[in-house]
C-alpha positions as CSV (number, residue, x, y, z in Angstrom):
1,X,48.0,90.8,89.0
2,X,46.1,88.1,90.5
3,X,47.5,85.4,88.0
4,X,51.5,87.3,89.0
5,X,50.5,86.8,92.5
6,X,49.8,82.7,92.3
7,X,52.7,81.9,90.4
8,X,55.1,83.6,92.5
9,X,53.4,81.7,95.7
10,X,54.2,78.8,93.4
11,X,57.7,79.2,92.8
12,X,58.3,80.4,96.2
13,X,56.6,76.8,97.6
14,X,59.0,74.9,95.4
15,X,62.1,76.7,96.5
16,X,60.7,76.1,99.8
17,X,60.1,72.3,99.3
18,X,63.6,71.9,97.8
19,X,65.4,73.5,100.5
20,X,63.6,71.8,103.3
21,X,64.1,68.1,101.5
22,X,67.6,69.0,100.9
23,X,68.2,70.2,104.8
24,X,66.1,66.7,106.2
25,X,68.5,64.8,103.5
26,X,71.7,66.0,105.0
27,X,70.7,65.7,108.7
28,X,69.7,61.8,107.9
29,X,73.3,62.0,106.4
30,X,74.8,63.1,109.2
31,X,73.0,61.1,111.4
32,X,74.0,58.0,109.5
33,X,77.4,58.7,109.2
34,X,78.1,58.5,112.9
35,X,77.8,55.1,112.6
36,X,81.7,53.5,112.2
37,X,82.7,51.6,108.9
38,X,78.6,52.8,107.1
39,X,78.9,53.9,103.6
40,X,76.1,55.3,101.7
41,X,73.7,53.9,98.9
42,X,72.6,56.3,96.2
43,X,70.3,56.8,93.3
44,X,72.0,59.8,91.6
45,X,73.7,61.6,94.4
46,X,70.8,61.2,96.6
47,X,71.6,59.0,99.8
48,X,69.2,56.4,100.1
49,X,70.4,54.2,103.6
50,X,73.9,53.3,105.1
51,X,75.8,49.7,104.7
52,X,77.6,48.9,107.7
53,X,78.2,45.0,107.6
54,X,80.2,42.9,105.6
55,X,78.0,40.0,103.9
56,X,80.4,37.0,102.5
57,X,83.8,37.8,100.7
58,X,82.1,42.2,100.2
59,X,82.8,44.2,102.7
60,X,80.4,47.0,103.5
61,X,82.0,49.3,101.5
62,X,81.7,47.1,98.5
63,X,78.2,45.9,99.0
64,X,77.2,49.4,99.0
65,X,78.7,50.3,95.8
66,X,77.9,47.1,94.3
67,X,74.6,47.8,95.2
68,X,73.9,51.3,94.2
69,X,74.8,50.2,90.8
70,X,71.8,47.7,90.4
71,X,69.5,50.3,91.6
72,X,70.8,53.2,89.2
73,X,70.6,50.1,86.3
74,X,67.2,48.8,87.5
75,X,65.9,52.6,87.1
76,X,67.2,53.2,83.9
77,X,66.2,50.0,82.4
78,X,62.3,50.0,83.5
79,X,59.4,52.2,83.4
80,X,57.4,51.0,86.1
81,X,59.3,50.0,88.6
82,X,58.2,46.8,91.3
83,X,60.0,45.9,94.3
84,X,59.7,42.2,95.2
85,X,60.7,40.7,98.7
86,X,62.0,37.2,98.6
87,X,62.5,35.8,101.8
88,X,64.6,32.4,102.7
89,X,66.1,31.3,105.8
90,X,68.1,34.3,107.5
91,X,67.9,36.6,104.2
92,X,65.7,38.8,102.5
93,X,66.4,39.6,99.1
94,X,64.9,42.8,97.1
95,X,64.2,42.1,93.5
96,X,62.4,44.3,90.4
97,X,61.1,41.7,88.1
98,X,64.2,39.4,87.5
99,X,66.8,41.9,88.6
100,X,68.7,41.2,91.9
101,X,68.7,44.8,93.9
102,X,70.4,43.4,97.5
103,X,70.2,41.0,100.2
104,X,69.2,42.3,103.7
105,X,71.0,39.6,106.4
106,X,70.4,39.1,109.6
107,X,73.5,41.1,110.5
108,X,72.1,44.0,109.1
109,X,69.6,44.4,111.9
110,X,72.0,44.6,114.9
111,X,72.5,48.2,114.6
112,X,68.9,49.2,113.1
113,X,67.0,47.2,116.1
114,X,64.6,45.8,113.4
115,X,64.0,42.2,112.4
116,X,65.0,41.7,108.4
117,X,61.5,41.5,107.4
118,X,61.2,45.1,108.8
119,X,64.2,45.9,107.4
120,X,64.0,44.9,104.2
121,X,60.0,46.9,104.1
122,X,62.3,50.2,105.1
123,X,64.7,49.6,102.0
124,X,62.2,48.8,99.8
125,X,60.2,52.2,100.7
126,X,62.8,54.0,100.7
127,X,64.2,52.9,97.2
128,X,60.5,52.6,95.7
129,X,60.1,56.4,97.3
130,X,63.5,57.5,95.5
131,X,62.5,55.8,92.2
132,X,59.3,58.1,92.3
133,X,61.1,60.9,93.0
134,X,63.5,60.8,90.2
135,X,60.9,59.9,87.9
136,X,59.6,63.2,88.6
137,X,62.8,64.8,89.0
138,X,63.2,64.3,85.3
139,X,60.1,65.0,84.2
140,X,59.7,68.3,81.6
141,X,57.4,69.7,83.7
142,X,59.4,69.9,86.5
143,X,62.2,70.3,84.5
144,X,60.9,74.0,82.9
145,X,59.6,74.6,86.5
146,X,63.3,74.7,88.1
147,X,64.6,76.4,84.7
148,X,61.7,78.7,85.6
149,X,63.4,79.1,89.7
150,X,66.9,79.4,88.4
151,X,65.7,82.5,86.3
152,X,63.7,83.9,89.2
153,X,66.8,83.5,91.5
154,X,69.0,85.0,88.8
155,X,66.6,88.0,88.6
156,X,66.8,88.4,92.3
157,X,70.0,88.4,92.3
158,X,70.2,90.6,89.3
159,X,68.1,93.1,91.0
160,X,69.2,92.9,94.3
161,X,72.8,93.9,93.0
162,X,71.4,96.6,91.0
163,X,69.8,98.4,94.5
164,X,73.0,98.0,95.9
165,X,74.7,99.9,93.2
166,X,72.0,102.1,93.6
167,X,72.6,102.6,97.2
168,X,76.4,103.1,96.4
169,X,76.0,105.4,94.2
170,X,73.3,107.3,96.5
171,X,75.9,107.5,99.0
172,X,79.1,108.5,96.8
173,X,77.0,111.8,95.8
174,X,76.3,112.1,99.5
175,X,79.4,112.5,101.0
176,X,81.0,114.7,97.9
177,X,78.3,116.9,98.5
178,X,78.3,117.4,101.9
179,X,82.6,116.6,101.9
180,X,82.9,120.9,103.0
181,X,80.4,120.1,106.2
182,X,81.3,116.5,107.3
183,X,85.3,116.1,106.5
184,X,88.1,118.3,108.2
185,X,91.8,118.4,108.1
186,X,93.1,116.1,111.0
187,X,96.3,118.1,112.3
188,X,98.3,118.5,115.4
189,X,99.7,122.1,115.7
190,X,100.9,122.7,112.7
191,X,101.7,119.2,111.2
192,X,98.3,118.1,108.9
193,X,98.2,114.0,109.8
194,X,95.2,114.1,106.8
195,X,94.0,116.5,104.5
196,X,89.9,116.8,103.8
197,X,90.7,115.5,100.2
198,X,92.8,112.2,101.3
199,X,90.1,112.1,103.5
200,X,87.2,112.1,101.3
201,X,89.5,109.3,98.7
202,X,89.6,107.4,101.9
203,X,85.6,107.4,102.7
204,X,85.0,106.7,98.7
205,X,87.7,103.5,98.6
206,X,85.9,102.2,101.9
207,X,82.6,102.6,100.8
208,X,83.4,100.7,97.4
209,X,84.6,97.9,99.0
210,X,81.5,97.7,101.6
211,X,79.6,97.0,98.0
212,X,81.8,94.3,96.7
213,X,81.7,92.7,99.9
214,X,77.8,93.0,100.4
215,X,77.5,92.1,96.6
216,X,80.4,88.6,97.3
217,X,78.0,87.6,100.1
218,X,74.6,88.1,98.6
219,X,76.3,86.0,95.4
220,X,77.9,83.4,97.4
221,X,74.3,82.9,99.9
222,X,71.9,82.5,96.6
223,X,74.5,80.7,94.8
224,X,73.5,77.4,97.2
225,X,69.8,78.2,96.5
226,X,70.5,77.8,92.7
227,X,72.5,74.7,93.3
228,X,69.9,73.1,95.1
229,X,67.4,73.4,92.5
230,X,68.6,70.6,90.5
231,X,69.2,67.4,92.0
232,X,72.3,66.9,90.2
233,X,74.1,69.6,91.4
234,X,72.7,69.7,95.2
235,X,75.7,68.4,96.5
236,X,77.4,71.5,95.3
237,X,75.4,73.4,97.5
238,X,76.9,71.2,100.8
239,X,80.3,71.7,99.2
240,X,80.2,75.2,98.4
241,X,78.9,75.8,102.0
242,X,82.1,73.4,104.0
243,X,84.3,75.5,101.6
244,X,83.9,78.5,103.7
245,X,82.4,77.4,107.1
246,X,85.0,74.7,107.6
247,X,87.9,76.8,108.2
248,X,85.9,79.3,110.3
249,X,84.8,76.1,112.0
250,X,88.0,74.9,112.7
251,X,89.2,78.3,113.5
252,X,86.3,79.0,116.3
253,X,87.1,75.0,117.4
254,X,90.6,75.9,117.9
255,X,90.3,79.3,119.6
256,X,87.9,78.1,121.9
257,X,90.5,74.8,122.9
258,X,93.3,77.4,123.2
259,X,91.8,79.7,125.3
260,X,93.0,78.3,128.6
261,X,96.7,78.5,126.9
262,X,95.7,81.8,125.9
263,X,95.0,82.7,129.8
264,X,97.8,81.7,131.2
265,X,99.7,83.7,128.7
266,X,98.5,86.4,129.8
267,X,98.8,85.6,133.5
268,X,102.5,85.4,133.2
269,X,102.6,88.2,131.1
270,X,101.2,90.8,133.1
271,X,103.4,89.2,136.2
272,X,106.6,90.0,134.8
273,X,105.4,93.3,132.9
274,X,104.5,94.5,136.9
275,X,107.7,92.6,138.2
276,X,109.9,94.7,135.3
277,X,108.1,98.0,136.4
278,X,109.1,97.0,140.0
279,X,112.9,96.1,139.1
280,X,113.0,100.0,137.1
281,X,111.8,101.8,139.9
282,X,115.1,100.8,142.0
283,X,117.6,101.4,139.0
284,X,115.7,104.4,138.9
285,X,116.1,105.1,142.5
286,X,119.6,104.4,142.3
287,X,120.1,106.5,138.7
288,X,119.0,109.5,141.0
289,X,121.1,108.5,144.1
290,X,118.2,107.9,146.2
291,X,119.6,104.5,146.6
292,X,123.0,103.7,147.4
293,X,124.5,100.3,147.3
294,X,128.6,100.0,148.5
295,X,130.5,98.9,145.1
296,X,127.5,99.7,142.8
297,X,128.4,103.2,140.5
298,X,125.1,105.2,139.5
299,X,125.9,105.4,135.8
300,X,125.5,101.5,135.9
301,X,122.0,101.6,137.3
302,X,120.1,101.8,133.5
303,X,122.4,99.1,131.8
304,X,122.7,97.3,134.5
305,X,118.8,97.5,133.9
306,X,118.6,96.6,130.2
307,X,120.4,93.3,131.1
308,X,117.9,92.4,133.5
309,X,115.0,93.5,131.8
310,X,116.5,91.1,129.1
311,X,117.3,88.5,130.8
312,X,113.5,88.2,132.1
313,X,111.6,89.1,129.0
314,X,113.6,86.3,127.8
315,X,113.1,83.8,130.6
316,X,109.2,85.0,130.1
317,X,109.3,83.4,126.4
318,X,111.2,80.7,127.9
319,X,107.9,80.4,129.9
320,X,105.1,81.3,127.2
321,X,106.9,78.9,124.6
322,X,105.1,75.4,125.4
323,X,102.1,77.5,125.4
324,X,102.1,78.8,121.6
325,X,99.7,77.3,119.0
326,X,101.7,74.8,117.1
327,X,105.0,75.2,119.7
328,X,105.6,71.3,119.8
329,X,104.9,70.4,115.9
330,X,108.0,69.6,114.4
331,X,107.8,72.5,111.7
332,X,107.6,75.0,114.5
333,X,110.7,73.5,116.2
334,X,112.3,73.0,112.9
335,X,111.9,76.9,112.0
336,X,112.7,77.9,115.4
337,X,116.2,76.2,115.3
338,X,116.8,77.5,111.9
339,X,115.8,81.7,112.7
340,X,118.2,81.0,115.9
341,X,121.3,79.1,113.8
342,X,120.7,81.9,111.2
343,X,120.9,84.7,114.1
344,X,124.0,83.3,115.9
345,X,125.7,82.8,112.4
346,X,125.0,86.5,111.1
347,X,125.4,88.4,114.0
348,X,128.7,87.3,115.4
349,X,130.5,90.0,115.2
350,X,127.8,92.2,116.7
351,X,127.3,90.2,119.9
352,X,131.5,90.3,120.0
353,X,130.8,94.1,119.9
354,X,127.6,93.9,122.2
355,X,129.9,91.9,125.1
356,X,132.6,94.5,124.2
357,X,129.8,97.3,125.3
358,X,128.8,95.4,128.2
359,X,132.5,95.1,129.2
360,X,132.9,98.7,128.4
361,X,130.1,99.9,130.9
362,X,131.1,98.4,133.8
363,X,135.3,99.0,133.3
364,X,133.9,102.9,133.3
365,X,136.8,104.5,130.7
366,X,135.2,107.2,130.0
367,X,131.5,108.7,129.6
368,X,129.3,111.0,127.5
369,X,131.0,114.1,127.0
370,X,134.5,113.1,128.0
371,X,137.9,113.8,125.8
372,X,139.4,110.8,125.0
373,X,142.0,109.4,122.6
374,X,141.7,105.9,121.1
375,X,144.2,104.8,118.6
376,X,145.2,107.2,116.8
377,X,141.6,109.0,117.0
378,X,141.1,112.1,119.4
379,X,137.6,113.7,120.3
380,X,134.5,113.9,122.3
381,X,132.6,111.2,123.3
382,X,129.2,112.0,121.8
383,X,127.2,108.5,122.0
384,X,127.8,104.9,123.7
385,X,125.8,102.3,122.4
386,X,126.1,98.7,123.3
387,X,127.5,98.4,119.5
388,X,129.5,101.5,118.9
389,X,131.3,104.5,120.5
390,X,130.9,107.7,118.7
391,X,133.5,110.6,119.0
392,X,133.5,114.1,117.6
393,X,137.1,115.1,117.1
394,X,138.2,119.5,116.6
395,X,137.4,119.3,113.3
396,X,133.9,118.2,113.8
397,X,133.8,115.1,111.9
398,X,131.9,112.2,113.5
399,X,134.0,109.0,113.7
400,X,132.3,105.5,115.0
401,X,134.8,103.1,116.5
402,X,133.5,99.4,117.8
403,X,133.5,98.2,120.9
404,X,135.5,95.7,120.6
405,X,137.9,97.5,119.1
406,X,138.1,99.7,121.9
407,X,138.8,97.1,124.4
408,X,141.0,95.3,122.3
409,X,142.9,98.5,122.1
410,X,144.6,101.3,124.6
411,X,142.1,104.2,125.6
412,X,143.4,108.0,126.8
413,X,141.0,110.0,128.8
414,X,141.8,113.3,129.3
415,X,138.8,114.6,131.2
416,X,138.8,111.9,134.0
417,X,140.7,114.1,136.3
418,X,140.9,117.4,134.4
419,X,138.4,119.4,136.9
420,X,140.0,117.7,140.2
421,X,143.7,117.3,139.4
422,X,144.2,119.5,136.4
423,X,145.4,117.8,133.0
424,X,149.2,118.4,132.2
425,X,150.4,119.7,129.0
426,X,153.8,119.4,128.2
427,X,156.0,121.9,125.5
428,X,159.5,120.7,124.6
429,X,162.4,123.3,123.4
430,X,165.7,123.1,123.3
431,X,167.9,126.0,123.9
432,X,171.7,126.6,123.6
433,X,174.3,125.3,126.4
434,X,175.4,128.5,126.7
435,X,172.3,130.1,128.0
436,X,172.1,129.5,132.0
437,X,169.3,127.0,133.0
438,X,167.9,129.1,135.1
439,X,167.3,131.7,133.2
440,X,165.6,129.5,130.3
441,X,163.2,128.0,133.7
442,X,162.1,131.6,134.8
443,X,161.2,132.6,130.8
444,X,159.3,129.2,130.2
445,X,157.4,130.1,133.5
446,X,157.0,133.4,132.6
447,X,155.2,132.4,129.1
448,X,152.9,129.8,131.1
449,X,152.0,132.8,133.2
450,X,150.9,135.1,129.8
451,X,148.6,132.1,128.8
452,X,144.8,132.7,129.7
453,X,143.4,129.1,129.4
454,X,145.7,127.7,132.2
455,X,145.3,126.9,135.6
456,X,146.8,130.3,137.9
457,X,146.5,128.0,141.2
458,X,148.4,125.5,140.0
459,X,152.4,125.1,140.0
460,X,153.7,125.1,136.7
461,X,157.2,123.3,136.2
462,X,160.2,122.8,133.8
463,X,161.9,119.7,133.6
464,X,165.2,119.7,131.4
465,X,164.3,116.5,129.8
466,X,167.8,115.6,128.0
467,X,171.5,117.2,127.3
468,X,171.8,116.4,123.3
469,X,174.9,117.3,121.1
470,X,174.2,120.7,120.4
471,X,170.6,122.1,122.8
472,X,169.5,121.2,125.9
473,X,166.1,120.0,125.9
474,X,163.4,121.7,128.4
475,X,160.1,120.8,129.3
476,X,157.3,123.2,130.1
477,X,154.1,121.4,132.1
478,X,151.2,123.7,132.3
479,X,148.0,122.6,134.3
480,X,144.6,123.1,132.8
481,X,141.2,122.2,132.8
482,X,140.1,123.1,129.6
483,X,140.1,119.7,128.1
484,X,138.5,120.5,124.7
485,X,140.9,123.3,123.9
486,X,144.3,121.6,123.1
487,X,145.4,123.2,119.7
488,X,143.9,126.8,121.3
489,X,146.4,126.3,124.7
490,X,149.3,125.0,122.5
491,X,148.9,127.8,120.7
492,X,148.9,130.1,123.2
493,X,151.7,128.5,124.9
494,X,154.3,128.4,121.7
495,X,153.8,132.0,121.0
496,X,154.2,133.2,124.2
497,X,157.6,131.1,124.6
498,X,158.9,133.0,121.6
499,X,157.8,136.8,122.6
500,X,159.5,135.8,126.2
501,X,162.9,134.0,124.9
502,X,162.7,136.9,122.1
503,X,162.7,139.6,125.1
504,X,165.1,137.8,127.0
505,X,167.1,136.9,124.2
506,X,167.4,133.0,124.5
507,X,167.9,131.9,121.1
508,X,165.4,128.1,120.4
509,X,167.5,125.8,119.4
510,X,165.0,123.6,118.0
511,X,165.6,121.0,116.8
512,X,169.0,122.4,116.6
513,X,171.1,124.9,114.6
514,X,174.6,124.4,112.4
515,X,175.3,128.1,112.7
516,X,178.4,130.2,110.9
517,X,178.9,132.9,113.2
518,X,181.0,136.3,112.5
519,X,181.5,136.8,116.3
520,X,179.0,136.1,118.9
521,X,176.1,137.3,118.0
522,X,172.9,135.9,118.5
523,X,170.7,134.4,115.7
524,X,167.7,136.3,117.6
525,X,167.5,139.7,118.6
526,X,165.0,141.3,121.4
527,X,162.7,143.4,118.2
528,X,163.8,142.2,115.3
529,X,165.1,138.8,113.9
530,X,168.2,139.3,111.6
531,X,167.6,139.1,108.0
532,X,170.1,136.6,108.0
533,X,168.5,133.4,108.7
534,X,170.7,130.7,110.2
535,X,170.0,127.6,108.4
536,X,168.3,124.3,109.8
């Protein structure tokens, strides 16, 4: 147990060691690359020092390479390795036997506040310490050791996924045993939003993909740790890690820069949501007839309202536009133009029919409920939208007309002043020359007088119309208000003009009659209508 003990302490030092040596190597990193135009030397991925001067016809960045090059080759090509410093006038140069490493000039020194001498002591540790390093990077001992590491972290990770499947599956039985006591139907009334069941699929789907997501993040936060066993592949560690934290990096970084924007978004949001609430409470106010303006109809209050609720929510965006992430990048513009030409080119003949509405609203031809004939369409007004008008005609089928047809077009209302003025009806007959006018007046008055749906107080009239060939023609005009009962009151009207010329014996000459009479006998008798019918 003992023995278990130690060499678990062992392993867990070395993972220890690695990680701290690879965190102090990629803070010197980092540290070094703030310095403008420095490029790294390396011995096998491993950043020795930073380059940041030109010396001759090489610029920095070529020095460097050049120069991690004959390290990597002096390393492979000796055993023991010696670092010599040759000194001359402004220059020291680093050598291993006959081997030129670099050159440390004067030049070098500006940014490290060292002399060359110093200088060229801090290179030679530092490459003499890396050579040592790598040595025993590579030897077997160390080698089995981090086999030896890479099989404990697999094993952890083995292990650790295999409790949280455990745990899962702990859980599942859980809540299928205790589904009866913890779930419930969610309902309103008697409308069931969820039963127990989709419930209990619901808790089961969510509680699989908390494991996944607790098994992705344990894989992906070891997966470094087994990376940075091996020196080769530490700088897939770094990598893996940017991967990921660089977009949340840049996301946090730009949230945090936007928030001001964000702010005052909301600042002239809430001003024009409050100034809107202010605006509806006096259409409102007028709607009711609270308020009354000279010139201003109540039925125009609410789209009277919808206009200027538009127009500001729109002048709002007009407002919020400069402030929205990516509003002045030219792909943003680009794709707003586009949407907008794409709008305006598709929806032409709606806006035609929305300015139609509009135009509609205020001219006031008719409203909800009203009898109304456009073209040759006659029915109830059941809906007015700012795109269509809706009627309901005596048959009860539903016909949609646009707008703009309406106002390119003549428009009949009949209930506009039905229940003040009465609406006029007019019957045409024609009856024979030698029936006296009068008499045909007092019968056609006498049948409006039998018909129920008309108006008693008002005067009803004949008008004789025309004097054709054969007939005179007579008009009967009834009042009514009943404006959704036409073919009823027509109806009525017709068959009551027949009983009373029948009893009064008028013979209807309409249209007219080519008769062959025996004598003069009428075509119509007062109870009975001869079985010879006069032909038309």
């Amino acid at each position: 147990m003992k023995r278990y003990l130690f060499i678990v302490l062992l392993v867990s030092f070395n993972l220890l060691n690695i990680v701290y040596s690879q965190s102090n190597k990629q803070n010197l990193a980092k540290e070094e690359s703030q310095l403008s135009d420095a490029f790294p030397v390396k011995l096998f991925n491993d950043t020795l020092f930073y380059v940041d001067t030109k010396l001759g016809t090489l610029t920095a960045e070529e020095r460097a390479k050049y120069i991690s090059a004959r390290i990597e080759r002096v390393f492979d090509d000796n055993d023991s390795i010696q670092i010599i410093l040759s000194q001359n006038e402004n220059t020291v140069d680093l050598m291993c036997d006959e081997t030129f490493i670099m050159t440390v000039h004067e030049h070098d020194t500006i940014s490290k506040n060292m002399s060359v001498e110093q200088l060229a002591e801090n290179y030679k540790s530092l490459i003499v310490s890396s050579f040592v390093k790598a040595k025993k990077d590579r030897s077997l001992l160390t080698i089995l050791v981090r086999i030896g590491l890479v099989l404990l972290v697999l094993s952890a990770i083995w292990l650790m996924i295999y409790l949280l499947r455990l745990g899962h599956r702990y859980l599942e039985n859980k809540v299928i045993a205790n589904k009866d006591k913890w779930l419930r139907n969610l309902s309103y009334k008697d409308y069931t939003f969820i039963t127990a069941n989709q419930e209990l699929k619901v808790a089961l789907w969510f509680l699989n993909i908390l494991q996944w997501a607790a098994i992705i993040i344990l894989i992906y936060l070891l997966l470094p740790l087994i990376f940075s066993i091996f020196p080769f592949s530490r700088g897939w560690a770094t990598a893996l890690f940017d991967v990921i934290w660089d977009p949340f990096k840049k996301i946090i970084t730009s949230v945090w820069h936007y928030l001001p924007n964000l702010f005052a978004i909301i600042v002239i949001y809430f001003v024009f949501k409050y100034l809107i609430r202010f605006i509806r409470y006096i259409f409102n106010e007028i709607e009711v007839g609270k308020l009354k303006i000279s010139g201003f109809h109540r039925d125009w209050a609410v789209p009277t309202f919808s206009i200027v609720r538009f127009l500001l929510y729109a002048f709002m965006f007009v407002l919020i536009f400069p402030y929205l992430p990516g509003s002045d990048s030219r792909v943003f513009q680009g794709v707003s133009v586009f949407l907008g030409l794409l709008v305006s080119l598709g929806s032409s003949s709606a806006i035609s029919n929305m300015v139609a509405g509009l135009v509609i609203t205020y001219m006031r031809p008719f409203k909800i409920g009203d009898r109304i004939k456009i073209g040759d369409v006659v029915g109830n007004v059941v809906e007015k939208t700012m795109l269509v008008t809706r009627l309901r005609t005596s048959n009860n089928e539903n016909i949609t007309i646009p707008n703009s047809a309406i106002l390119s077009g003549n428009t009949t209302n009949y209930s506009s002043l039905a229940q003040t003025e009465g609406l006029i009806l007019s019957a045409m007959v024609t009856i024979s020359y030698n029936v006296p006018w009068r008499n045909v007046h007092e019968a056609l008055l006498e049948a409006a007088k039998r018909t129920e749906q008309l108006d008693k107080e008002k005067k009803h009239f004949v008008l004789q119309t025309a004097l054709n060939d054969f007939n005179v023609e007579y008009q009967l005009n009834v009042y009514t208000n009943e404006t959704n009962a036409f073919a009823p009151i027509y109806n009525d009207v017709y068959q009551n003009i027949q009983d009373v010329c029948a009893e009064r014996g008028i013979e209807i000459m309409s249209p007219h009659y080519l008769v062959q009479r025996d004598g003069h006998l009428s075509t119509m008798s007062i109870n009975e209508i001869s079985d010879n019918t006069p032909s038309k």
